[in-house]
C-alpha positions as a printed NumPy array, in Angstrom:
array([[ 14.168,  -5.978,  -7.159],
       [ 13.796,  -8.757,  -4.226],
       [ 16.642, -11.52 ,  -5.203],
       [ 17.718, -12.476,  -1.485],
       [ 14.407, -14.1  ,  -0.615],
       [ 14.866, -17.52 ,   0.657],
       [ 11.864, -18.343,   2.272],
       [  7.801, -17.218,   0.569],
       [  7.28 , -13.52 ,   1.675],
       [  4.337, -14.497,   3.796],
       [  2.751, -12.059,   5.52 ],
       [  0.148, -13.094,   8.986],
       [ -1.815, -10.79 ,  10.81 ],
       [ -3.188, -12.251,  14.574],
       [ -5.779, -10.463,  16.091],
       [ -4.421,  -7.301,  16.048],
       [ -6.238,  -4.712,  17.792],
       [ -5.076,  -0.778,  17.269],
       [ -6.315,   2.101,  19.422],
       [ -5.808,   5.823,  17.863],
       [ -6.432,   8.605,  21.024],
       [ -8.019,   5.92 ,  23.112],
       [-10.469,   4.526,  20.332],
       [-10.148,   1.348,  18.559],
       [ -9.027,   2.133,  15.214],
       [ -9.056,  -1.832,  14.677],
       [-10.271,  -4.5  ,  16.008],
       [ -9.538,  -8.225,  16.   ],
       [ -7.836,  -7.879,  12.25 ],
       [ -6.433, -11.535,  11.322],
       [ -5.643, -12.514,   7.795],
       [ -3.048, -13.982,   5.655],
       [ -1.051, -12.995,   2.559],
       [  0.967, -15.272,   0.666],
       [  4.135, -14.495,  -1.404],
       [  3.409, -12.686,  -4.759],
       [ -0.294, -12.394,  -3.724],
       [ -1.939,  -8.806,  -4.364],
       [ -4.531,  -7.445,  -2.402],
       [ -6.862,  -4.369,  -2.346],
       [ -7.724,  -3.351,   0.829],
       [-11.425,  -1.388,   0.847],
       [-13.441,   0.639,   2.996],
       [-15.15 ,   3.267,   3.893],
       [-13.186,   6.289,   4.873],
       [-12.122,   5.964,   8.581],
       [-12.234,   1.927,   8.176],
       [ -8.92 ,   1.957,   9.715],
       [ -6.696,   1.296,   6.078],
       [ -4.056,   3.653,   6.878],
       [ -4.171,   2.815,  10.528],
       [ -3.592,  -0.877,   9.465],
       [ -0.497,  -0.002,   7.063],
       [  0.667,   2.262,   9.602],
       [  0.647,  -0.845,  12.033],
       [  2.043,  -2.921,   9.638],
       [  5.634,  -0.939,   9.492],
       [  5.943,  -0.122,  13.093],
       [  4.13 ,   3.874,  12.751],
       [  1.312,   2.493,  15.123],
       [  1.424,   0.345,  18.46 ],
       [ -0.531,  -2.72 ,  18.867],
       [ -2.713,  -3.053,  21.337],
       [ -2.743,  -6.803,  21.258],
       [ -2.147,  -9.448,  18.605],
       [  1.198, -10.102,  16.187],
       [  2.487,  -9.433,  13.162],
       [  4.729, -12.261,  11.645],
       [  6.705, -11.785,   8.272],
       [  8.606, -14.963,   7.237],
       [  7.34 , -16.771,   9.75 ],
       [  9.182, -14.474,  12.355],
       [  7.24 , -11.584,  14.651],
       [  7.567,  -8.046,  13.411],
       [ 11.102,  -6.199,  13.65 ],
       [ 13.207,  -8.69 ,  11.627],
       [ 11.801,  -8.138,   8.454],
       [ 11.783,  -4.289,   8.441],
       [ 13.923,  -3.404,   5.004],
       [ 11.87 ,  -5.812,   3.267],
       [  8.724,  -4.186,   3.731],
       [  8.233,  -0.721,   1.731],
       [  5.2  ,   1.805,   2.411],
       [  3.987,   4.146,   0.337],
       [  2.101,   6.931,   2.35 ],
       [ -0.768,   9.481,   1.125],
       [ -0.018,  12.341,  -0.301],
       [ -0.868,  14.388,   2.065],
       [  1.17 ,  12.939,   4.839],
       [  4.124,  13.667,   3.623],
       [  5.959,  17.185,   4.   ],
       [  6.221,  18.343,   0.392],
       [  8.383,  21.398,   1.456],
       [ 11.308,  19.515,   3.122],
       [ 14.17 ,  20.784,   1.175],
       [ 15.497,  17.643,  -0.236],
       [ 15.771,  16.482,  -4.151],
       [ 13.938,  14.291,  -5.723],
       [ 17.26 ,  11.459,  -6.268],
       [ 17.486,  12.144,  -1.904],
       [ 14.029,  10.819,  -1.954],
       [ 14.854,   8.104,  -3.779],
       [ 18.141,   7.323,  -1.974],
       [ 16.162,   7.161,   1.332],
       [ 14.746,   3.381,   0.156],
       [ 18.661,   2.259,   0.249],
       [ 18.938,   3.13 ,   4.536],
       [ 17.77 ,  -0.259,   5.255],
       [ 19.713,  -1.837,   3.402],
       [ 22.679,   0.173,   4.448],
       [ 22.281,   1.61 ,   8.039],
       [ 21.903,   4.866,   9.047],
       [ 25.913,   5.083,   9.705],
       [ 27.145,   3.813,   5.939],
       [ 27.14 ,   5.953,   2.978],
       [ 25.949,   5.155,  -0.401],
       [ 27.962,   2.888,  -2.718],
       [ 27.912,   2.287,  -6.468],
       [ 25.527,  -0.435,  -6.309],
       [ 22.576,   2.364,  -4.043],
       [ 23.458,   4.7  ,  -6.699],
       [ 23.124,   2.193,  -9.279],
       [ 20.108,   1.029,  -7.89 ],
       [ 18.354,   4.32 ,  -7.057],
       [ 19.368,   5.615, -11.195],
       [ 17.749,   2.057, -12.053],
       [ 14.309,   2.777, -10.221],
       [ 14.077,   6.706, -11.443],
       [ 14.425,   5.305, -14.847],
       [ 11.534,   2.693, -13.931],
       [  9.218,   5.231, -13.041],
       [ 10.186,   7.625, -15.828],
       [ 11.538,  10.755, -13.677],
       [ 15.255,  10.521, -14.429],
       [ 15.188,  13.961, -15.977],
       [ 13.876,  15.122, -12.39 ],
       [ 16.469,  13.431, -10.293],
       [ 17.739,  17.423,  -9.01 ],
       [ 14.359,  18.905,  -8.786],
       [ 13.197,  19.719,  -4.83 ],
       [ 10.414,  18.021,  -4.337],
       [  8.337,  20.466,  -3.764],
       [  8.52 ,  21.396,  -7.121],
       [  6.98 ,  18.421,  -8.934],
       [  3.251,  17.619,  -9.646],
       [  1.302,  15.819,  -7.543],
       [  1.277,  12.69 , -10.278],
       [  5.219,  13.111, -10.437],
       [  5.373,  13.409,  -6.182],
       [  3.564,  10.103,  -6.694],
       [  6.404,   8.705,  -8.956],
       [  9.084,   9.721,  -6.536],
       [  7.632,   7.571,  -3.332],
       [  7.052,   4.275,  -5.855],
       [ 10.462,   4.981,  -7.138],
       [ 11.843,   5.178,  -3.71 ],
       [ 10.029,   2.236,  -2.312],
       [ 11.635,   0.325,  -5.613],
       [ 15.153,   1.363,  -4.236],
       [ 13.603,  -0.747,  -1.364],
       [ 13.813,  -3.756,  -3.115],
       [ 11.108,  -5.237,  -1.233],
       [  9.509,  -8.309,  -0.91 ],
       [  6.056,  -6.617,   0.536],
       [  4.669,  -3.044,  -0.775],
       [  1.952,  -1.198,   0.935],
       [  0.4  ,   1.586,  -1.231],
       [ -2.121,   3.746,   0.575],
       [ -4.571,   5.438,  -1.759],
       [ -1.639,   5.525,  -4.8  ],
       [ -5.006,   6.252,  -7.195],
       [ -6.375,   9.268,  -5.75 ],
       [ -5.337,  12.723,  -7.233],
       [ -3.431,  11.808,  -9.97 ],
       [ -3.037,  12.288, -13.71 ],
       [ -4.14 ,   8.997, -15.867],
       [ -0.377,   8.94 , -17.131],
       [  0.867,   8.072, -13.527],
       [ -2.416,   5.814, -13.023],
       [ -1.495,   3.771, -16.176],
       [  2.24 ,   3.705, -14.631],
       [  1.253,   2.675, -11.666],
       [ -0.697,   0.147, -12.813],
       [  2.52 ,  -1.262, -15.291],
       [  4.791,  -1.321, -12.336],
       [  1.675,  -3.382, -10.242],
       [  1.989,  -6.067, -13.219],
       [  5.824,  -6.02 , -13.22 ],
       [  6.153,  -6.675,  -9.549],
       [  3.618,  -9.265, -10.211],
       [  5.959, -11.089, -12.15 ],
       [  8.35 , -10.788,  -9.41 ],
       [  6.05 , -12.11 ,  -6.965],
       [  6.087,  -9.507,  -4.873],
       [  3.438,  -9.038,  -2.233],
       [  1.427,  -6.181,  -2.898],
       [ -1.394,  -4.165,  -0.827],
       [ -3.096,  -1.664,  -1.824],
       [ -5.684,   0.773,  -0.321],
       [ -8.285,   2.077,  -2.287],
       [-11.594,   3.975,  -2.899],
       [-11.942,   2.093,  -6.597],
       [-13.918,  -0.603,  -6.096],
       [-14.429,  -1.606,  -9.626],
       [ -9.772,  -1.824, -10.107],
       [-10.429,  -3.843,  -6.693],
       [-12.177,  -6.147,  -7.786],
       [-10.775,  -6.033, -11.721],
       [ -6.322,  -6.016, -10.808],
       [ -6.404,  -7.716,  -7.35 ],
       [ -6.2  , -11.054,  -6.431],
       [ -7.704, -10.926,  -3.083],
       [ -9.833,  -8.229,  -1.397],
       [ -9.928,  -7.291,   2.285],
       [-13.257,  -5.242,   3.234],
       [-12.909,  -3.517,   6.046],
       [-14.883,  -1.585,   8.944],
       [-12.152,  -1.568,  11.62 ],
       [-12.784,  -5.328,  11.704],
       [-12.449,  -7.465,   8.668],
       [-16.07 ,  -7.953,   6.866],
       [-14.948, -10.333,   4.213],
       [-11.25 , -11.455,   3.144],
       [-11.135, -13.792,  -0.364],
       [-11.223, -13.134,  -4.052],
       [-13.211, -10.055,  -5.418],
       [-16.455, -12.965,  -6.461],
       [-16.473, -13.878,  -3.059],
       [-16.273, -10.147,  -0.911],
       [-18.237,  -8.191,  -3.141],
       [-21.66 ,  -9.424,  -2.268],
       [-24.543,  -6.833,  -1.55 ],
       [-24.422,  -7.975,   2.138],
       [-20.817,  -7.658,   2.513],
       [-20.541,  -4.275,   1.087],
       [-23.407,  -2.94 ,   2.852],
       [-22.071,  -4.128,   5.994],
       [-18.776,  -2.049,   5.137],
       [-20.268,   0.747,   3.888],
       [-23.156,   1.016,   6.106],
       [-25.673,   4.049,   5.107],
       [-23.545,   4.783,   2.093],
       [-24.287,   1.685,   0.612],
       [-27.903,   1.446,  -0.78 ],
       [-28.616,  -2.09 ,  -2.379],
       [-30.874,  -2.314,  -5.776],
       [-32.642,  -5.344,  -7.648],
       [-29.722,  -7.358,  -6.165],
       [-26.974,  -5.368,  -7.156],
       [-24.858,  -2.977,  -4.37 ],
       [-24.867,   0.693,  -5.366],
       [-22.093,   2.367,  -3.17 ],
       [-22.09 ,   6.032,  -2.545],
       [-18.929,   6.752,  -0.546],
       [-18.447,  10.426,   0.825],
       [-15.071,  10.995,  -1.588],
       [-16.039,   8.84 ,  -4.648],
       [-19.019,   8.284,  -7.567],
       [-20.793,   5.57 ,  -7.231],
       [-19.496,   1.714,  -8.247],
       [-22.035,  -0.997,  -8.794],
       [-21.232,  -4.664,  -8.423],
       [-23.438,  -7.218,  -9.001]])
C-alpha cells in the first residue's frame, strides 16, 4: 500500500463543468477531500457519479474548471489515483487471466515499456491474497462470478498502491461475502489513510461507513458529514419526484433501489 506519500493526498475539485454529447453532465462541481477522508458520493441515477469519476482519471474532458491532486493540476498524480469501474463497463470476454488483471495496477508504476519485476509480482500475489482469489490467479476472467469479477478490479486497483480510490457502484450485484470484503478492505485502507470515494445507491452504508457525503444532481446539493446532507430538503432536491417526504422524515424511492428512510 501507499508508503511514498510525502505530502497529504488532497484531492480539490474547481468548478468543473463536464459536457457528455453536448449536454452538461456536470455543472459547477467544487469540493475538497482531504488525505484518508472517505466519501460516498449519492444520487439519483444520471446525477453525473460516473461522469465525475470518469473526469477525475482523465476518461472525460473538462469543459472548464481544474482538478488539483497534491496541490498540483491533474496529470502528475496519475499512478496514484486507482478507479474501479462498473461492472458492466468492463469487457468481461477479453481473453486475459485473472493475475493479468491484476498485473495491469503495476503499469504506472512501471511504464508501458518495462516488464514486471519481483517486487510487481510480489505485490500483485500480495493483493490476490488480500482479496481472497489466489486460487483464481489462472482463471480468464470471463469465467468468474460477478462477486469474484468484483474482487479482481479491487485487487488490481490494490496493486495500484494508491493514495486515492474511486469505486463506482462496488455494492450493486454482488454476493454479501464480497460486500462484507469489500467493506474489510474499506476499513483497512482506512487505517492507511487512504482517500476513498465511493458511488452508491445505499443511502443508509452512506450515511453509516462514510465520513463525508457528496449529494449530487449534476451540481453538488450538499457536501459535509452524513447529519448534515441528509436532510429532507437536501434529498428531495437530489432526488426530485423520487423522493416523497413524510412526518419529517425523507422516504426515497429511486428507480433501481427499495426505499431508505432518514430522518
Amino acid at each position: 500500500m501507499p508508503n511514498s506519500i510525502i505530502e497529504p493526498a488532497h484531492l480539490a475539485v474547481e468548478n468543473i463543468t463536464v459536457s457528455y454529447n453536448g449536454h452538461p453532465a456536470l455543472s459547477d462541481v467544487s469540493f475538497q477531500v482531504p488525505q484518508g477522508t472517505h466519501v460516498a458520493i449519492v444520487g439519483s441515477n444520471g446525477a453525473g457519479k460516473s461522469t465525475l469519476f470518469k473526469a477525475l482519471v482523465g476518461l472525460m474532458p473538462l469543459k472548464s474548471g481544474r482538478i488539483m491532486i497534491h496541490g498540483k493540476p491533474w496529470g502528475h498524480h496519475l499512478d496514484c489515483v486507482a478507479y474501479v469501474p462498473q461492472r458492466e463497463e468492463v469487457d468481461w470476454h477479453f481473453p486475459v487471466t485473472v493475475s493479468d488483471v491484476v498485473m495491469m495496477g503495476r503499469y504506472g508504476q512501471l511504464g508501458w515499456l518495462k516488464r514486471p519485476g519481483k517486487k510487481d509480482y510480489a505485490v500483485v500475489a500480495r493483493s490476490l491474497e488480500q482479496m481472497n482469489i489466489a486460487n483464481l490467479a489462472l482463471k480468464p476472467i470471463g469465467d468468474l462470478s460477478g462477486g469474484q469479477q468484483q474482487r479482481v478490479f479491487l485487487a488490481r486497483a490494490l496493486a495500484q498502491e494508491p493514495h486515492i480510490l474511486l469505486m463506482d457502484e462496488p455494492f450493486t450485484g454482488i454476493d454479501a461475502s464480497t460486500q462484507e470484503a469489500t467493506l474489510t478492505l474499506l476499513d483497512e485502507l482506512k487505517r492507511q489513510q487512504v482517500t476513498v470515494m465511493v458511488s452508491t445507491h445505499d443511502l443508509n452504508l452512506a450515511g453509516s461507513r462514510f465520513d463525508q457525503v457528496l449529494l449530487l444532481n449534476r451540481h453538488v446539493i450538499a457536501y459535509g458529514t452524513p447529519a448534515q446532507v441528509f436532510t429532507a430538503a437536501n434529498v428531495t432536491s437530489a432526488f426530485g419526484a423520487h423522493a416523497i417526504v413524510l412526518d419529517g422524515k425523507s422516504v426515497v424511492v429511486d428507480d433501481c433501489c427499495p426505499p431508505e428512510m432518514f430522518e
